[in-house]
C-alpha positions, 0 to 999 in steps of 0.5 A: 681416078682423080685425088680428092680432099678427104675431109671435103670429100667425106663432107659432100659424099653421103656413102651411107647406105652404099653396099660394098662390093670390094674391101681390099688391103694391098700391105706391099703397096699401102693401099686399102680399095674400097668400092661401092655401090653407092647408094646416093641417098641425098638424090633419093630424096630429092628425085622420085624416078619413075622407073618405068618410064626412066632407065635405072641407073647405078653409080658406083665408086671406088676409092682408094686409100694410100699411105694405109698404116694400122689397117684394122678390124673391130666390133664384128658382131658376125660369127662367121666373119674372121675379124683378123681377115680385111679383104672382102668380095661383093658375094661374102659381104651380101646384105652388109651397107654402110653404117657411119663414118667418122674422118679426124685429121691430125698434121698431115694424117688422116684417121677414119673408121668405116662401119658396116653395122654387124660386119663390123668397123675397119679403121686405118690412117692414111694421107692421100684419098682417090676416087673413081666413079661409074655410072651404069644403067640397069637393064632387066634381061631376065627373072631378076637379072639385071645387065648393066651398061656404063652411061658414058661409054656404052660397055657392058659390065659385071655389078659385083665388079664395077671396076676390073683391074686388068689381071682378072679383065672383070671377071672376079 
């Protein structure tokens, strides 16, 4: 996990469209996660993969927000979404993508609003921004299930949990 320039990073990284797989707020450490499977919409356009003849693959980044205050939720159109509520997993956040987001800075604070379409915005500030990113290929095992495989390292791993923390060794 590397430390990146949030205005850069937000500039050259087109999340849009990326699906979320885990929205978590930690409050005793100022920590929001956000991980995605990002959707790379710039390399759609610009690549037409044949996917019979090349493996599929998936990338997939977590990024982690620290120094989080005033972590909040707004414009939750869905009635069975609890807009108080800011931790989510990839199985409550089906069919949801990324919509929009907008980054303002102010000193050494940075202010961003994150929304989902009708699951709604979450907003937060933050100084430091962190990113890791996986990428896995997909590999059809059975009617409409798919394993994947990390490209660099050859393990197996779960696509709703891209990144396990080693308390719940991937297992959500």
């Amino acid at each position: 996990m590397g430390i990146v320039e949030p205005k850069t990073y937000f500039q050259k990284s087109n999340l849009l469209e990326s699906v979320p797989l885990k929205l978590h707020y930690a409050p005793e450490r100022s920590e929001f996660e956000l991980v995605l499977a990002y959707a790379n919409i710039d390399r759609l356009v610009r690549s037409r993969i044949d996917a019979r003849s090349n493996p599929l693959t998936r990338e997939f980044k977590r990024l982690l927000f620290s120094e989080v205050t005033r972590p909040r939720r707004e414009n939750v159109l869905l009635k069975t979404i609890d807009p108080a509520r800011l931790d989510y997993s990839a199985s409550e956040v089906q069919q949801q993508a990324v919509q929009n987001i907008s980054l303002q800075k102010r000193l050494d604070v940075f202010s961003i609003r994150i929304g989902f379409g009708t699951f709604g915005d979450y907003l937060f500030t933050f100084k430091v921004l962190a990113e890791e990113k996986r990428t896995g290929s997909g590999v059809l095992v059975g009617r409409g299930k798919w394993e994947y495989i990390d490209v660099e390292t050859g393990q197996r791993f779960d696509f709703h949990n891209p990144f396990p923390s080693p308390d719940n060794s991937g297992n959500q």
